[in-house]
PDB file of N, CA, C and O in Angstrom, chain B, residues numbered from 101:
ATOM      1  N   UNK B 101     -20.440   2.568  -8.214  1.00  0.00           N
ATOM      2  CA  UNK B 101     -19.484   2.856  -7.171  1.00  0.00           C
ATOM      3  C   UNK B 101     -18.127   3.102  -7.830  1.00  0.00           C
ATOM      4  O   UNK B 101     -17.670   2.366  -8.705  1.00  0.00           O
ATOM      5  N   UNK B 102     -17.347   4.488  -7.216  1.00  0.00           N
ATOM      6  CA  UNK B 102     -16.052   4.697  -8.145  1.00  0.00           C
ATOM      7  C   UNK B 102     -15.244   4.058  -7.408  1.00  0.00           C
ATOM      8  O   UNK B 102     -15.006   4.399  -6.250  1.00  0.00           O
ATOM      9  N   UNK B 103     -14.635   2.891  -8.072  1.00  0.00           N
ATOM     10  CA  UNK B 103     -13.570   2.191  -7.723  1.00  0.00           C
ATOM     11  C   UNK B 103     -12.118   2.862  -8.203  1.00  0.00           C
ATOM     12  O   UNK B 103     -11.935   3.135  -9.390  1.00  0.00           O
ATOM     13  N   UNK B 104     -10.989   3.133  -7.071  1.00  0.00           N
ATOM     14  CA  UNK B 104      -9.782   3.717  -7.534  1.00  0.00           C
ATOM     15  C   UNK B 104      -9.047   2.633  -8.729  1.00  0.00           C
ATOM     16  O   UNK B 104      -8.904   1.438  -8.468  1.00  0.00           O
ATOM     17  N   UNK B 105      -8.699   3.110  -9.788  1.00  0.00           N
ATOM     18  CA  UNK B 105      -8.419   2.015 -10.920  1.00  0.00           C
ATOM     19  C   UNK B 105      -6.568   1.695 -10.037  1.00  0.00           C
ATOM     20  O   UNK B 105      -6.032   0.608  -9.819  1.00  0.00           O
ATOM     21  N   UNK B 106      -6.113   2.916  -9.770  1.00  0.00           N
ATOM     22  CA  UNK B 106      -4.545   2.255  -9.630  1.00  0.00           C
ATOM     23  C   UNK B 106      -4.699   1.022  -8.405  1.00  0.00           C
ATOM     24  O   UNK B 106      -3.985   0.025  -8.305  1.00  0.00           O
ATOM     25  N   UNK B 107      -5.748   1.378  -7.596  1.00  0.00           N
ATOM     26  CA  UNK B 107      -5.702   0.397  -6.078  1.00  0.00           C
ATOM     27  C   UNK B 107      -6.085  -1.067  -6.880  1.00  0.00           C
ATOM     28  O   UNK B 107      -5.711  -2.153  -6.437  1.00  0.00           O
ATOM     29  N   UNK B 108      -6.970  -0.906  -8.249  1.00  0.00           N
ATOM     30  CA  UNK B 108      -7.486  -2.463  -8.785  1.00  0.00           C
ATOM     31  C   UNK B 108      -6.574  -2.968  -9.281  1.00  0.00           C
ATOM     32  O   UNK B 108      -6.335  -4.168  -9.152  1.00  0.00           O
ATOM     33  N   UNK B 109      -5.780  -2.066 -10.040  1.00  0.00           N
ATOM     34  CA  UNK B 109      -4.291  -2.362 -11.219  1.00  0.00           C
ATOM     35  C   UNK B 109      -3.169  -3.346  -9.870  1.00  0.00           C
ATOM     36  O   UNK B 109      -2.627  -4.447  -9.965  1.00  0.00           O
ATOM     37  N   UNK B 110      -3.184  -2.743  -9.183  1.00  0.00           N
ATOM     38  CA  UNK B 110      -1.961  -2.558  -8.240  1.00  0.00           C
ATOM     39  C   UNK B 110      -2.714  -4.579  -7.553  1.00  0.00           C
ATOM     40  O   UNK B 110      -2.039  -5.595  -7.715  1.00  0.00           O
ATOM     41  N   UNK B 111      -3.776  -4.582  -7.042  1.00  0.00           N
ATOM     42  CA  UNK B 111      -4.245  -5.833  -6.473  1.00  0.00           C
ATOM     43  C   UNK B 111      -4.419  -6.836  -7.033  1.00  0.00           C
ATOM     44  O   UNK B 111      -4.526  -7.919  -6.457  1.00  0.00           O
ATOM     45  N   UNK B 112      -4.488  -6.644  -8.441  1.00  0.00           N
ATOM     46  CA  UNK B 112      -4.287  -7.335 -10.123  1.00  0.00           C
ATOM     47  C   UNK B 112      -3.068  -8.013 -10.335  1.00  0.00           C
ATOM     48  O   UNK B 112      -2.850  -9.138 -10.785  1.00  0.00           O
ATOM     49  N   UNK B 113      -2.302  -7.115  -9.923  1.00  0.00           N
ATOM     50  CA  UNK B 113      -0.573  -7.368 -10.884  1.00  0.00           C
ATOM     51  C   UNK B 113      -0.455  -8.268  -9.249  1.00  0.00           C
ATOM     52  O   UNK B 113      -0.327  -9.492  -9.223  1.00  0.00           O
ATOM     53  N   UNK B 114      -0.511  -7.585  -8.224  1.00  0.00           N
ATOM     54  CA  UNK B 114       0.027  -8.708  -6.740  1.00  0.00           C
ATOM     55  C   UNK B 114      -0.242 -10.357  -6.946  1.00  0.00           C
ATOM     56  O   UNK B 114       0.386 -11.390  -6.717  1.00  0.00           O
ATOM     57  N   UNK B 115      -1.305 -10.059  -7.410  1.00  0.00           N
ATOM     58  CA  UNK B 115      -2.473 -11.801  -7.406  1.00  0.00           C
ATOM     59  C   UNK B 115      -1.379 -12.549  -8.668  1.00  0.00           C
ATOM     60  O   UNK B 115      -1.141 -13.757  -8.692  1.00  0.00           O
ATOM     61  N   UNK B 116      -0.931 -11.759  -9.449  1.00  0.00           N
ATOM     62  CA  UNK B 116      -0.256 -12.161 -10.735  1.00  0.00           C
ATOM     63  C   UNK B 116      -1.417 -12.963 -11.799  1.00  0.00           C
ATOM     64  O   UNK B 116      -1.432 -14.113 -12.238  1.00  0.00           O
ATOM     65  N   UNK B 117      -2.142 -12.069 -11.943  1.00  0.00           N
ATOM     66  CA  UNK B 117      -3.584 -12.486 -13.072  1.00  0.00           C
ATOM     67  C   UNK B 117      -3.630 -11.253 -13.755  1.00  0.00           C
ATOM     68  O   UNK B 117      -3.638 -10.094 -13.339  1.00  0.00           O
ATOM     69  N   UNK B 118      -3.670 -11.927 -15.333  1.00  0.00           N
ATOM     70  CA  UNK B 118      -4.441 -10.988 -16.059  1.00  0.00           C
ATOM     71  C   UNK B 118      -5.748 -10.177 -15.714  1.00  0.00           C
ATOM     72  O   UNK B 118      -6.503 -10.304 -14.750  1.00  0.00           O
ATOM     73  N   UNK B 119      -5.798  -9.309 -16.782  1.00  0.00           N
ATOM     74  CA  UNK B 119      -7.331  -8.751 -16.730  1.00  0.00           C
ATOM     75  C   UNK B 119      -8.305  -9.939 -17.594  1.00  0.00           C
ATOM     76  O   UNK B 119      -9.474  -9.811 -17.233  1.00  0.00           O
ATOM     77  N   UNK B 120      -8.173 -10.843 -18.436  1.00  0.00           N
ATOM     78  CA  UNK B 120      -9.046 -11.580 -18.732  1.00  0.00           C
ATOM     79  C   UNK B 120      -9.512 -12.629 -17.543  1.00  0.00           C
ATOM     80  O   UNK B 120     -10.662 -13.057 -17.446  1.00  0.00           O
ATOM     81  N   UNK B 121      -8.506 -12.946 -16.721  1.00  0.00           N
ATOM     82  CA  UNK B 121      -8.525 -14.015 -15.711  1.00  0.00           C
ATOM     83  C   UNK B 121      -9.748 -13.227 -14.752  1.00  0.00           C
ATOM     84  O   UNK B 121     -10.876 -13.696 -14.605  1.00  0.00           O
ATOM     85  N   UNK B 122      -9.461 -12.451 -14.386  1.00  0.00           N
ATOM     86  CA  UNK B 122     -10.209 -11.893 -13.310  1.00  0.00           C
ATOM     87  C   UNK B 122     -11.560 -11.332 -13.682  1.00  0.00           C
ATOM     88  O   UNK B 122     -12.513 -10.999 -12.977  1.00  0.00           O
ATOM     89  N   UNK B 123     -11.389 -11.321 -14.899  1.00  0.00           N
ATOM     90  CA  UNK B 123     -13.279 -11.016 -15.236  1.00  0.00           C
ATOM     91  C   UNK B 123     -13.749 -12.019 -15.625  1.00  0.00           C
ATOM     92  O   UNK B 123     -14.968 -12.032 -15.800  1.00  0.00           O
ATOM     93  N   UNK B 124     -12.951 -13.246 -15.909  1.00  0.00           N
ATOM     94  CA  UNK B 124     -14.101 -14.112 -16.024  1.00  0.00           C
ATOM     95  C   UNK B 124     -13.959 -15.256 -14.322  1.00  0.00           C
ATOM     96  O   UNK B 124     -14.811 -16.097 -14.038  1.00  0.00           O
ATOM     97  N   UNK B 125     -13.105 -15.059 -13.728  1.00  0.00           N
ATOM     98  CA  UNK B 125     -13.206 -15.209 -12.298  1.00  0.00           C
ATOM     99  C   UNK B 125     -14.924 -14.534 -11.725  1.00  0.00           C
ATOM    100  O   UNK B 125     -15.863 -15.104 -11.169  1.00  0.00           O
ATOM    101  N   UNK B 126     -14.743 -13.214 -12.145  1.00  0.00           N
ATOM    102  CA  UNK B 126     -16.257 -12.542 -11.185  1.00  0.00           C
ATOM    103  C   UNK B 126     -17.101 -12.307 -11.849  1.00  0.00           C
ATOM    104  O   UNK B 126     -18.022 -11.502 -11.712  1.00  0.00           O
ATOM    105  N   UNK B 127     -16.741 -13.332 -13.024  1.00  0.00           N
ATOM    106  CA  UNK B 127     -18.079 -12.876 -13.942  1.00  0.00           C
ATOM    107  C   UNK B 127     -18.327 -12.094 -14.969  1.00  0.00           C
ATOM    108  O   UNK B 127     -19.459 -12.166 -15.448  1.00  0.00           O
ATOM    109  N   UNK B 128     -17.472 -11.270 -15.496  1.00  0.00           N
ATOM    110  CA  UNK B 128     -18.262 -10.276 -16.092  1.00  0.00           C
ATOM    111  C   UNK B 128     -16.685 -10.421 -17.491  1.00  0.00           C
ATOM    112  O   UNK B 128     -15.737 -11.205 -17.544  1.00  0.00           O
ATOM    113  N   UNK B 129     -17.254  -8.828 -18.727  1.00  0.00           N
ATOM    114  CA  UNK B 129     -16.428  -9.176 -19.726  1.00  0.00           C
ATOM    115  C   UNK B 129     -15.285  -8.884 -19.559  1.00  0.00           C
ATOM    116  O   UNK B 129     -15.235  -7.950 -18.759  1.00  0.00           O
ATOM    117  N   UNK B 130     -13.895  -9.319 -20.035  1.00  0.00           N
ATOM    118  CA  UNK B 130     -12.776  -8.387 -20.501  1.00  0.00           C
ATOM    119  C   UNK B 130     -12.884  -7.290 -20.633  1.00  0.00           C
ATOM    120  O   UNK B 130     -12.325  -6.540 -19.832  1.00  0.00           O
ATOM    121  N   UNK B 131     -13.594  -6.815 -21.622  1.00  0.00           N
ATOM    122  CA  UNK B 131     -13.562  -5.037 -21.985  1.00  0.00           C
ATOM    123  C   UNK B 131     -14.032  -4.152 -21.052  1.00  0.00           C
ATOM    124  O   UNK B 131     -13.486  -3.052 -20.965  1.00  0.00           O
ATOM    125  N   UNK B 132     -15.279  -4.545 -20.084  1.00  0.00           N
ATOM    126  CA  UNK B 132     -15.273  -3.922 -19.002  1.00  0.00           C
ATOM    127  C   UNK B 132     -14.480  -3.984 -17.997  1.00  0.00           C
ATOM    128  O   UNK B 132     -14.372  -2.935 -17.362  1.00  0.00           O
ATOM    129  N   UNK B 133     -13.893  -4.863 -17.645  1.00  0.00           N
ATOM    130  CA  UNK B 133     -12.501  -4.907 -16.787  1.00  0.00           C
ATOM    131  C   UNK B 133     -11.534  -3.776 -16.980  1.00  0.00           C
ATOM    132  O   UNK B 133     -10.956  -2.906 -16.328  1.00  0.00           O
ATOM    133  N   UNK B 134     -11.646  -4.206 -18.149  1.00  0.00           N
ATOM    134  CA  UNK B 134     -10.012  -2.945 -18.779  1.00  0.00           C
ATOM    135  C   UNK B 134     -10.361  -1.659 -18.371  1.00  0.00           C
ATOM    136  O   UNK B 134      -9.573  -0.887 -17.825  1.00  0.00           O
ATOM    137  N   UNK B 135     -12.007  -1.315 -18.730  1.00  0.00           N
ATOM    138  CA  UNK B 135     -12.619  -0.080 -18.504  1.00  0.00           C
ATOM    139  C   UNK B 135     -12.089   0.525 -16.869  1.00  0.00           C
ATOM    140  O   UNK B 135     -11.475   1.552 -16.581  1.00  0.00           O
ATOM    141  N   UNK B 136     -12.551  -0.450 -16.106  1.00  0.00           N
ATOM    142  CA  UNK B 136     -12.558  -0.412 -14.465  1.00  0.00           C
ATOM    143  C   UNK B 136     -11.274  -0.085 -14.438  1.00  0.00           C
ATOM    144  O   UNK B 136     -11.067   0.681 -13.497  1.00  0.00           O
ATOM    145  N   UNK B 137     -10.206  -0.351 -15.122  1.00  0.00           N
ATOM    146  CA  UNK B 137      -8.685   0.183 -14.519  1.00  0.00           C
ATOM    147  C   UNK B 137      -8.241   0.868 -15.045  1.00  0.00           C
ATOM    148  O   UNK B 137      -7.221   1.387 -14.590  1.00  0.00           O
ATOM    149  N   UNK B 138      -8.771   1.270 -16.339  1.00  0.00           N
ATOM    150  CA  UNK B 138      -8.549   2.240 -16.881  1.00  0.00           C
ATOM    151  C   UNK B 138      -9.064   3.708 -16.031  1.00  0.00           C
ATOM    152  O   UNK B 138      -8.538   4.816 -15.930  1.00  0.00           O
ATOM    153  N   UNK B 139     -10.139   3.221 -15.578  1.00  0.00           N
ATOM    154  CA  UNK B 139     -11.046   4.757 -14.964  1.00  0.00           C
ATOM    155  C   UNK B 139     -11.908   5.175 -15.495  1.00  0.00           C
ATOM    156  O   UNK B 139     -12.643   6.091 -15.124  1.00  0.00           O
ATOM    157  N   UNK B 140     -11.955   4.500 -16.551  1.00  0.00           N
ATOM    158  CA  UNK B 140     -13.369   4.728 -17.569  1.00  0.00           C
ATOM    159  C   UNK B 140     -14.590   4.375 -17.580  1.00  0.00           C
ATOM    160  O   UNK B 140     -15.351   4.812 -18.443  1.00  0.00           O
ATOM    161  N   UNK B 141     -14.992   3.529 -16.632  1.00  0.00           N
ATOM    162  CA  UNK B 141     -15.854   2.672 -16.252  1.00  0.00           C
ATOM    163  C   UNK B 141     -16.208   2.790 -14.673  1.00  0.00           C
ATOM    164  O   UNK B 141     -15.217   2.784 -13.942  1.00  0.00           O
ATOM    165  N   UNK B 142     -17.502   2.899 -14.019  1.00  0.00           N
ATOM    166  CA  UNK B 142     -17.723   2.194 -12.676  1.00  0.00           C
ATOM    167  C   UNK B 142     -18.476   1.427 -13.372  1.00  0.00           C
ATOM    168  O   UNK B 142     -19.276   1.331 -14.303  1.00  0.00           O
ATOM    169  N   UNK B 143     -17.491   0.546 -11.961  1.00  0.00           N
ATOM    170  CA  UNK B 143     -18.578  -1.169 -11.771  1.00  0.00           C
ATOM    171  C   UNK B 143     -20.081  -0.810 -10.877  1.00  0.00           C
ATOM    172  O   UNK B 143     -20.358   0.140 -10.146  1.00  0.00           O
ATOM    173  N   UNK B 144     -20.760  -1.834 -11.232  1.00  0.00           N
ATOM    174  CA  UNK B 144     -21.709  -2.304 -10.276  1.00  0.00           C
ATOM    175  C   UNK B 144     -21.875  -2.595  -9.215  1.00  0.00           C
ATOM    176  O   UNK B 144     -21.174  -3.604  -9.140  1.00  0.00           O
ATOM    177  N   UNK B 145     -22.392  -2.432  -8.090  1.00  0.00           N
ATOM    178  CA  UNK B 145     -22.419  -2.326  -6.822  1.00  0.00           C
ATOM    179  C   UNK B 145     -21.571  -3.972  -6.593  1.00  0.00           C
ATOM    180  O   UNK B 145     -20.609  -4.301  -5.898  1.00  0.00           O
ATOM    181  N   UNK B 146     -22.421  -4.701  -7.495  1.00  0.00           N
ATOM    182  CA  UNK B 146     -22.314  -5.798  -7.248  1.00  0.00           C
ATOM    183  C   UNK B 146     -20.947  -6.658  -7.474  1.00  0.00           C
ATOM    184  O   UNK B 146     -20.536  -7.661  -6.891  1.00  0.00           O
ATOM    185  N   UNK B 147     -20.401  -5.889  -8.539  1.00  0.00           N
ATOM    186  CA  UNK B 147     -18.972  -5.934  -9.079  1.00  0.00           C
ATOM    187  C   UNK B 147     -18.277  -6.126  -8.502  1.00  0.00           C
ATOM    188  O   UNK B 147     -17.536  -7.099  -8.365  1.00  0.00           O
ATOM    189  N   UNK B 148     -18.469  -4.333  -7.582  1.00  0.00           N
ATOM    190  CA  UNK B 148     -17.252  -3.983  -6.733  1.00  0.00           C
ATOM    191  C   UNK B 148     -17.511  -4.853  -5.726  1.00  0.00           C
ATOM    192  O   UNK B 148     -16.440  -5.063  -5.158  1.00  0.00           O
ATOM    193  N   UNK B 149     -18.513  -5.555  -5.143  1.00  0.00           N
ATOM    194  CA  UNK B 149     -18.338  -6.568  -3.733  1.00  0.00           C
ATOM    195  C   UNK B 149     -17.568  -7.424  -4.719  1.00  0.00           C
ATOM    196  O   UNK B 149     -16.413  -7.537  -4.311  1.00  0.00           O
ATOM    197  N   UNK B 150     -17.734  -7.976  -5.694  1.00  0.00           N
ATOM    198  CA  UNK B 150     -17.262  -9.316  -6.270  1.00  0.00           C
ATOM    199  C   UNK B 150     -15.838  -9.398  -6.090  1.00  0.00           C
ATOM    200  O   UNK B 150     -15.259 -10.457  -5.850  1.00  0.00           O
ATOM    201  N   UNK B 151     -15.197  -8.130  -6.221  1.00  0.00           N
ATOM    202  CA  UNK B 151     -13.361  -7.310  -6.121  1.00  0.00           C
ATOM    203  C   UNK B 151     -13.137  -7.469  -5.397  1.00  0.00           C
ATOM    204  O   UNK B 151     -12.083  -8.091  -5.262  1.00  0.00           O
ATOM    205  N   UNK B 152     -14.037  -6.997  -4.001  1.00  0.00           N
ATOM    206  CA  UNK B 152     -13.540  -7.228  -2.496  1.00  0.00           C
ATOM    207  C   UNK B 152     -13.497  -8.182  -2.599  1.00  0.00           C
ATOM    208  O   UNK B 152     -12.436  -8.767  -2.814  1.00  0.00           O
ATOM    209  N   UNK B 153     -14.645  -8.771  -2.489  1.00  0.00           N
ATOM    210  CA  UNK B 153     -14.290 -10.530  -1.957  1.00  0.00           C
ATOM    211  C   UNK B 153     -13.351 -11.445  -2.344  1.00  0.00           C
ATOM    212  O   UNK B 153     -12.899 -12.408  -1.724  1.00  0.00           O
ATOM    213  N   UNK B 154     -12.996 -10.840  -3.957  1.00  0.00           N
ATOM    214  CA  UNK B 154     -11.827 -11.893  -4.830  1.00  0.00           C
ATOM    215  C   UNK B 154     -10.276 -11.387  -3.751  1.00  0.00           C
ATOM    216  O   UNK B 154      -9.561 -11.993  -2.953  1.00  0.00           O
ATOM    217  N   UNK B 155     -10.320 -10.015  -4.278  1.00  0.00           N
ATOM    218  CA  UNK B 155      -9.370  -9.782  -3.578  1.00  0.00           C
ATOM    219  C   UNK B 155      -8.622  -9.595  -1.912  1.00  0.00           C
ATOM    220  O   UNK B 155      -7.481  -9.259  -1.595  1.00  0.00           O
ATOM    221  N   UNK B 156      -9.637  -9.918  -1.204  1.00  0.00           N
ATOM    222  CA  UNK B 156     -10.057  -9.856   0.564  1.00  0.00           C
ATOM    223  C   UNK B 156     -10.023  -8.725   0.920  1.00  0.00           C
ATOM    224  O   UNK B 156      -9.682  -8.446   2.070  1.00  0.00           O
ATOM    225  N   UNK B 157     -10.302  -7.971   0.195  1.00  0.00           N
ATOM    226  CA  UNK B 157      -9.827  -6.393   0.965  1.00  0.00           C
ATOM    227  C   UNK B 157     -11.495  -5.847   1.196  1.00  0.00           C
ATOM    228  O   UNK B 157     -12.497  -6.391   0.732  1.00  0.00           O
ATOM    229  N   UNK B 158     -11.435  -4.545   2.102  1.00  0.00           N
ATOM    230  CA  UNK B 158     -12.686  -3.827   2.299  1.00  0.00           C
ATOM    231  C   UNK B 158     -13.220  -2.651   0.943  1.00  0.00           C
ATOM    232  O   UNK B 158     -12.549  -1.734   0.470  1.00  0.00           O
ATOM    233  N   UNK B 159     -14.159  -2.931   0.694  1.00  0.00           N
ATOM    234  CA  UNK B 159     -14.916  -2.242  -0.780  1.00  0.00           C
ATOM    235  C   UNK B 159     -14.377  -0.962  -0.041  1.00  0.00           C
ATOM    236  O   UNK B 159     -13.409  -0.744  -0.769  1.00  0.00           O
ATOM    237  N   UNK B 160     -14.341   0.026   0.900  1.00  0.00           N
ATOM    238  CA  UNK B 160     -13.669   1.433   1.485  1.00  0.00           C
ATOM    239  C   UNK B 160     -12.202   1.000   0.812  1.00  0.00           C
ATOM    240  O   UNK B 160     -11.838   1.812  -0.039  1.00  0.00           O
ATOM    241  N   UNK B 161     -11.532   0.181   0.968  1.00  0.00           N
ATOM    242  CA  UNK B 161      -9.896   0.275   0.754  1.00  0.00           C
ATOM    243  C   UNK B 161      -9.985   0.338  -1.013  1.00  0.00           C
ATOM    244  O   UNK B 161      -8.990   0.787  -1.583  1.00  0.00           O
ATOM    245  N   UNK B 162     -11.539  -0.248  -2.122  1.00  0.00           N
ATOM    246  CA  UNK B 162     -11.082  -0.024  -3.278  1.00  0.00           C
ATOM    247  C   UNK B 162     -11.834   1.054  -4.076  1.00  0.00           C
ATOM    248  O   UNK B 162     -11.815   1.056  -5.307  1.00  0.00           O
ATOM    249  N   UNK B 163     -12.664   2.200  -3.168  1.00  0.00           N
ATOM    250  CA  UNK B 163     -12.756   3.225  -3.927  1.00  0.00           C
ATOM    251  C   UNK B 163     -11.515   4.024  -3.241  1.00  0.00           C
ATOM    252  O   UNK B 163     -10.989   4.885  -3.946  1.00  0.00           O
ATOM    253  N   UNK B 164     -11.176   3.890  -2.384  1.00  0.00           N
ATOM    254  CA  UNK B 164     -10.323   4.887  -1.798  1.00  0.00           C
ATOM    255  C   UNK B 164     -10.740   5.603  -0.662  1.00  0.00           C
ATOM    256  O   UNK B 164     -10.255   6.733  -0.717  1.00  0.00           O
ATOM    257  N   UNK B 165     -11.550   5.411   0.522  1.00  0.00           N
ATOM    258  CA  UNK B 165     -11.589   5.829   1.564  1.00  0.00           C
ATOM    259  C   UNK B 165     -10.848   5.527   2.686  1.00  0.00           C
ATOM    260  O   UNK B 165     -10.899   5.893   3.860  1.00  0.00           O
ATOM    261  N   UNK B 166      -9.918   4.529   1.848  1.00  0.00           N
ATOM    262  CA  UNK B 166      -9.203   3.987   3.344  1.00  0.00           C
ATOM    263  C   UNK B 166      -7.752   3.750   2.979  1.00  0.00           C
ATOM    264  O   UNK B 166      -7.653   3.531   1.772  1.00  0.00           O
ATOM    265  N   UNK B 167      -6.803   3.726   3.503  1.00  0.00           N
ATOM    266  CA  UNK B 167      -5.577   2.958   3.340  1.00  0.00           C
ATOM    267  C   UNK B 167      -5.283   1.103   3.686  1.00  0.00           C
ATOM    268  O   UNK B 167      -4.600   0.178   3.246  1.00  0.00           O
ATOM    269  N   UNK B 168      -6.125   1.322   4.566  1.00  0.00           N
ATOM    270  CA  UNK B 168      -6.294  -0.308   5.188  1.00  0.00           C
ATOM    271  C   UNK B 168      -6.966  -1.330   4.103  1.00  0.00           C
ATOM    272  O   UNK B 168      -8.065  -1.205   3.564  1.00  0.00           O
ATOM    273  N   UNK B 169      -6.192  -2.171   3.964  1.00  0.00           N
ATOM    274  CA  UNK B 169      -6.880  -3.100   3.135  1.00  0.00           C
ATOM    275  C   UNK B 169      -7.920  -3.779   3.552  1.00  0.00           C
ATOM    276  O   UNK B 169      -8.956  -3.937   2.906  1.00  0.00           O
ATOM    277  N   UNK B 170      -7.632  -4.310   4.911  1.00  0.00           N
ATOM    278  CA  UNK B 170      -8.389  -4.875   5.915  1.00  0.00           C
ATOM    279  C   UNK B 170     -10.044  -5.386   5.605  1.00  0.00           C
ATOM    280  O   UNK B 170     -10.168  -5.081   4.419  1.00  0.00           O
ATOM    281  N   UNK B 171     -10.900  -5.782   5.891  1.00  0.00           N
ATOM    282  CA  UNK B 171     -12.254  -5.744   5.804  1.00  0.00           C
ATOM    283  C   UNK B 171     -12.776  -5.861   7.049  1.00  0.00           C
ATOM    284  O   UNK B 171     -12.898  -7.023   7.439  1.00  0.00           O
ATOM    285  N   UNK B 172     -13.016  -5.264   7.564  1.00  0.00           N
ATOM    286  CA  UNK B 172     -13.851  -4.805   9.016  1.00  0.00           C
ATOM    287  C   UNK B 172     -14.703  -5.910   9.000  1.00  0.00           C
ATOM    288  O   UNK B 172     -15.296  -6.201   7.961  1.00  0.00           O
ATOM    289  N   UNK B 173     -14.883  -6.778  10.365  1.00  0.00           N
ATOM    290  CA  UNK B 173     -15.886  -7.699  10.616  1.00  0.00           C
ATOM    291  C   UNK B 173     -16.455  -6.960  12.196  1.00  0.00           C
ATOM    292  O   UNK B 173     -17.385  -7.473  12.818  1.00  0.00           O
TER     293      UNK B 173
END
């Protein structure tokens, strides 16, 4: 799933966490993190839920289909 890297960068720096913090928060390595915001990388389906959920927003608001951060219930 293509996750927009500036919408991850941008929800990253808000939280005030590194990129090491947050990949080992959801699991996964540093270097793929960096990848994901770099743009060099898609995550895993499973990833990108892991993003939403860390970050509360709707998986639509972090590839970029949406402006709303929101998560639709």
């Amino acid at each position: 799933m293509i996750i927009d890297a500036n919408v991850l960068t941008k929800l990253r720096k808000e939280k005030g966490i590194t990129q090491k913090q947050i990949a080992e928060i959801i699991g996964i390595t540093e270097r793929n993190y960096r990848h994901y915001e770099a743009g060099e990388l898609d995550p895993l389906t499973s990833t990108t839920k892991a993003l939403a959920e860390y970050f509360g927003v709707s998986i639509d608001y972090l590839v970029g289909r949406t402006d709303n951060p929101e998560v639709n219930r």
